[in-house]
N, C-alpha and C positions, 0 to 999 in steps of 0.2 A: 809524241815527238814535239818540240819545241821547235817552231818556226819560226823568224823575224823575215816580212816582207819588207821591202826599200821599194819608195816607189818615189814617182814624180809629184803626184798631190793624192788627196785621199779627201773624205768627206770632212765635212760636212759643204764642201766643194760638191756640185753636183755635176756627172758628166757620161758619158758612156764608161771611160775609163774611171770612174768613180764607182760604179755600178757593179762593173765586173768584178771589179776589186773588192767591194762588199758581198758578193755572189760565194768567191770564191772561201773570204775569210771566216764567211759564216759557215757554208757547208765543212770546212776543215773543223771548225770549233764542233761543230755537231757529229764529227767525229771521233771528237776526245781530244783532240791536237789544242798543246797551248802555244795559241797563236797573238802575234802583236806584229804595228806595223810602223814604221818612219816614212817620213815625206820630205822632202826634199825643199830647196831655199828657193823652190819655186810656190811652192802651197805660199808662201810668203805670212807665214805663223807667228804675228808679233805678239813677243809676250808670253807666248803659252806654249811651254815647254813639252806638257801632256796632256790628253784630254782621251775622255773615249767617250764615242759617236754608236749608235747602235750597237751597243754591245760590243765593240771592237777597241780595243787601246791604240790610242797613237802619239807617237814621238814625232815633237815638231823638230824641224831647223830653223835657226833663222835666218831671213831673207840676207842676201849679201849685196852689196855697188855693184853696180853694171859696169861693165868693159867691154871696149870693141873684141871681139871674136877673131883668134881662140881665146886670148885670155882671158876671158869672161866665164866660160866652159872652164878653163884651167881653174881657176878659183870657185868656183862652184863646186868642181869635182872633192878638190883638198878640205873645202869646207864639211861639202857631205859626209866624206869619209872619216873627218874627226868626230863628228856628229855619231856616224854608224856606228864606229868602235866604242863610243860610251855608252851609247844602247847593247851593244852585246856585254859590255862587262856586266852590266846589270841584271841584261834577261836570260845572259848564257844559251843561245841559240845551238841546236843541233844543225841547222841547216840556213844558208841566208838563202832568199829567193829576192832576187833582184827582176825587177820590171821593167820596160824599155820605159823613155829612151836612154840612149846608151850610156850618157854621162850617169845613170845610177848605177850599169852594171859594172863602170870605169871604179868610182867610187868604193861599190862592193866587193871588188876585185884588191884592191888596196888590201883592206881588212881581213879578208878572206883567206892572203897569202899570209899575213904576220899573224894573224892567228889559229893561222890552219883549220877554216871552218867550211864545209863543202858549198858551193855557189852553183844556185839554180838561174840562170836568167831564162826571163820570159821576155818573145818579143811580142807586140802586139801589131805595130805597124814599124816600118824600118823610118826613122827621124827622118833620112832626106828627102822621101820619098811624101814622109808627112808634110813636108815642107813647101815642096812643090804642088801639093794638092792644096793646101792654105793658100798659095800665092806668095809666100814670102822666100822662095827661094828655086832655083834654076837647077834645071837637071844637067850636068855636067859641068856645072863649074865647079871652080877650087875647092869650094865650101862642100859642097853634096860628095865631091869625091873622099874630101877629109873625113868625114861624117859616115862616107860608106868604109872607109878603112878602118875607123873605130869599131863600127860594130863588127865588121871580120874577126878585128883583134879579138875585143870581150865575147865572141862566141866562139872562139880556139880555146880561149884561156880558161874559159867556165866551165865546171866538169860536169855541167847537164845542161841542155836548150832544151826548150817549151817555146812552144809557135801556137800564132791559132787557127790556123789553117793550111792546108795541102799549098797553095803559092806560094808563102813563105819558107817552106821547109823544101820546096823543090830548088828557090835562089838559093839557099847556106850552101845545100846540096853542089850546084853550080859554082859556088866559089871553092871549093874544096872539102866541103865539111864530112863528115862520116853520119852517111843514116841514121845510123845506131845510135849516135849520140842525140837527133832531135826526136822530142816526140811532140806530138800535135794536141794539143789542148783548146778544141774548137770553142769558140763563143758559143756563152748557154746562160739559162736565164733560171733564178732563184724561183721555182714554181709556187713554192707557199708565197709569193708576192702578189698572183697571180690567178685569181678566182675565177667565178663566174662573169662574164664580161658586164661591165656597167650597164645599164639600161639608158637608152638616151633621153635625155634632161630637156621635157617639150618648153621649160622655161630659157635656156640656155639656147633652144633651138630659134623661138621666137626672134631671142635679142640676134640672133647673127642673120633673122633673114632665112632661115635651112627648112622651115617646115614645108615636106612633102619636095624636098629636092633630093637630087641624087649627089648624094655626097662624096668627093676624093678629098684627103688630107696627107699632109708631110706634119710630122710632129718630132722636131727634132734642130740641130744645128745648122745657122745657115750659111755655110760653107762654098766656096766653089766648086770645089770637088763635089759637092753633091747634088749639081747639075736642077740646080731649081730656075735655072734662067728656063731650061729646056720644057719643063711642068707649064711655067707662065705662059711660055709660046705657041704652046700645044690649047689652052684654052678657045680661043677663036674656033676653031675645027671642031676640037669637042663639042662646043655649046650649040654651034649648028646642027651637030647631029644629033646631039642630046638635050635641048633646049636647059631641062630641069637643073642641069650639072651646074655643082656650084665647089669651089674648089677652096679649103679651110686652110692655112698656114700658123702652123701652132709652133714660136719659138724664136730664138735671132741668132744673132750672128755678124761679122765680117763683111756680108752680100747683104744684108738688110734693104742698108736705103738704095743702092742698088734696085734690088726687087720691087721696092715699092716703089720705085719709080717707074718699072717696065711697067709694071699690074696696070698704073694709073695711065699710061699710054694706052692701053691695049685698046682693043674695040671690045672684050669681053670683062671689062675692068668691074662690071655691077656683079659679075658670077663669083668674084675673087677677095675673099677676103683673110686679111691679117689679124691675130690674133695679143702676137706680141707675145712675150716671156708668161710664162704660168708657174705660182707654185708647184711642185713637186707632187702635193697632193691632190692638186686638181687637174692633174692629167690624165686622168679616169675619164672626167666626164666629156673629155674631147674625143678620145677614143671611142666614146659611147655615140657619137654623133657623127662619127665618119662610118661612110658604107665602106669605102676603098680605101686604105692605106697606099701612097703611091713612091715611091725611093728612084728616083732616075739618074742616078751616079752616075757620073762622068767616066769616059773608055778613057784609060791614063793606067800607069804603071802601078800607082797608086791601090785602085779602085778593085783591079783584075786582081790583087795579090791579096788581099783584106778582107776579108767581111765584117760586114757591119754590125751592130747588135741591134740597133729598131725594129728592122724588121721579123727576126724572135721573137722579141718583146707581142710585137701584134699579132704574129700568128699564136703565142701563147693565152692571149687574151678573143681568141676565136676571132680575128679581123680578117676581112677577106687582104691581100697583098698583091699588087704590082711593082714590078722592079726592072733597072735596065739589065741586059743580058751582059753583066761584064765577069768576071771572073770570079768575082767575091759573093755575087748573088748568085750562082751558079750552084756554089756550094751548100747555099739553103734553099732556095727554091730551085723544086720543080714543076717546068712548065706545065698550065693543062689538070695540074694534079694539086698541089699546094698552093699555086700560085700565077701569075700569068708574069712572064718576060717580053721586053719590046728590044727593038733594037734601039742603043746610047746615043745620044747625042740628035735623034731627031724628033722632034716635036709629030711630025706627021703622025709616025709609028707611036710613039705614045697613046693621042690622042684615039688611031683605030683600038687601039688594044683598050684603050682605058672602055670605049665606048663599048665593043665588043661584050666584056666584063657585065653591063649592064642589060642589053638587048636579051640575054637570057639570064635567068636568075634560077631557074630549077637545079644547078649544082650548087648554090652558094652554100646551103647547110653541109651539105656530103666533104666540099673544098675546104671550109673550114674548122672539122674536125679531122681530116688527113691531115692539115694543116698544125691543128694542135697535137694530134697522137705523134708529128714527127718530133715539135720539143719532146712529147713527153719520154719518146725512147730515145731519143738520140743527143739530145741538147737540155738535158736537166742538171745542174751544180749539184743534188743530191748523191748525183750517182758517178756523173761525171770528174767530180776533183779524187774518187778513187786513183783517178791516174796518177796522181801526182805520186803515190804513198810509195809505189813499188821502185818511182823512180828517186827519192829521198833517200830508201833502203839502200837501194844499190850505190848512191854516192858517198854518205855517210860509214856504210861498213868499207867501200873503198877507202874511204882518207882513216877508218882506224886502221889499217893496217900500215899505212905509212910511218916512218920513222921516225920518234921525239912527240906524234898526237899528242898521248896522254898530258906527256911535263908542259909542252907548247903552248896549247889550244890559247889558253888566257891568261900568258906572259904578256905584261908592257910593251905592247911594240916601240 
């Protein structure tokens, strides 16, 4: 089958959403499927019309002028879609699979109709919801509501939905959506990425100060929504209880200087250290140097509906996990068993749980292979983008039996 995914950006962009996205398009190629992907006038692709990145092809856009909102979205969308439809003339797609946010699946939706080509959207987070977790946008105003009525639209109109988790597929459900039409495509993580865990690096260890300390790390985006004000504040308490704890911050972000400014207030500011962005390839050896991985997401609409991919990622690479108890870590971890959960948004409970974690150490082997054999059955791309196949069949022999396919599909619209 012949796929064309649309998406918002694609590598050589790196990001979670980067990641999945290569997860996904490699297990499909390793299926037999010939697959290619576009990005959107957001990758902001000057110049470079095509390129392929890890064995995947991609179709650039390119970037457009800003305008105040909507028209800024309006023009973006017109642009993508002319963009989209030169890519199918060329690649002849059996199926488009559109990716959130919505402005691609608005765009795909365009094309879709004047050439009669079946459209999969995937959501991964809903945009305003994303929006309100960044900080850059208010939960019920004009904006968030315009934004939630968009995506109502493009997931009525799409003849299949893809979610990646049980929260998202119970709101569609909520606004009227049909079951049957969504299916859950949980975040999973490419296991040939993903070996034997790194050994940790006693020269790496030196330079940061970590030799013979008890290690927690975040290695990841630093976002509001993901509640690192909450990790910093918890330090004090921890370090009392745990003198040795010393806490690694691998990565930036939004909240950066923020962060580094609480860290350097704190009274446990010598336990805390910043690492700043890292190659791609050197995020091994920081994994290799953390005992705990810790994710203390913020309780928000956001948080509860979503799950994350890092914490996959760690538990794929046998790291032990703590996380808040909010809805989207709920769906990967389990307490006691995979992982240990705190209660959101307070430092105290963080810091018991963190320290707790260490006090005993005789499950940490046992906890981190339940931890990996739950990727390995449940959350592997090898096994897991099967899902997609049954549901491509079923939309693709829907639209041949419609009326004009055949002469249609790749008329001039």
């Amino acid at each position: 089958m012949r796929i064309l995914h649309i998406l918002d950006h694609g590598l050589p962009l790196q990001s979670g959403y980067t990641f999945r996205t290569r997860a996904i398009l490699s297990a499909q190629m390793r299926r037999g499927h010939r697959v290619a992907a576009i990005t959107g006038p957001r990758q902001r692709a000057l110049g470079v019309p095509f390129e392929t990145v890890d064995g995947i092809d991609f179709h650039r856009t390119p970037p457009v002028n800003t305008l105040p909102a909507p028209l800024g979205e309006l023009r973006e969308i017109a642009t993508y879609a002319r963009r989209i439809d030169q890519v199918v003339q060329e690649f002849r797609p059996d199926v488009l699979h559109a990716h959130s946010p919505v402005l691609d699946a608005l765009a795909a939706l365009k094309v879709a109709r004047a050439r009669r080509i079946p459209l999969m959207y995937e959501i991964r987070a809903f945009w305003e919801d994303a929006a309100v977790g960044n900080g850059t946008g208010t939960e019920g105003s004009w904006k968030y509501r315009l934004t939630r009525a968009a995506e109502t639209f493009a997931v009525r109109r799409a003849d299949a939905v893809a979610v990646i988790c049980d929260g998202l597929r119970r709101d569609l459900i909520a606004r009227g959506i049909a079951g049957d039409k969504i299916m859950v495509s949980p975040n999973g993580v490419d296991l040939t990425l993903f070996g034997a865990p790194a050994p940790a690096d006693p020269g790496l260890a030196t330079e940061l100060g970590l030799l013979g300390a008890e290690t927690i790390g975040f290695i990841g985006s630093f976002y509001d929504y993901e509640g690192l004000d909450t990790l910093i504040a918890a330090m004090p308490a921890l370090v009392a209880a745990r003198p040795a704890a010393r806490l690694v911050m691998v990565g930036g972000g939004p909240m950066e200087e923020a962060l580094r400014a609480q860290a350097a207030a704190s009274s446990a500011a010598h336990a805390i250290r910043f690492v700043g962005r890292v190659p791609h390839g050197d995020v091994e050896k920081y994994y290799g140097l953390i005992d705990l991985l810790v994710y203390p997401r913020k309780h928000m609409r956001l948080t509860d509906l979503v799950t994350p991919l890092k914490p996959l990622e760690a538990m794929a690479q046998r790291r032990l996990v703590a996380a808040s108890d909010v809805g989207g870590h709920r769906e990967l971890i389990r307490d006691g068993e995979t992982g240990t959960l705190f209660a959101p948004d307070d430092p105290a409970a963080l810091a018991r749980a963190v320290a707790g974690v260490f006090v005993d150490r005789s499950d940490w082997d046992a906890r981190r292979a339940r931890a990996r054999a739950f990727v390995e059955t449940e959350r592997d791309w090898a096994t897991n983008v099967a899902r997609y196949d049954g549901v491509y069949q079923n939309i693709t022999d829907a639209a041949a039996m419609k009326p004009s396919w055949s002469r249609s599909r790749f008329h001039r619209a």
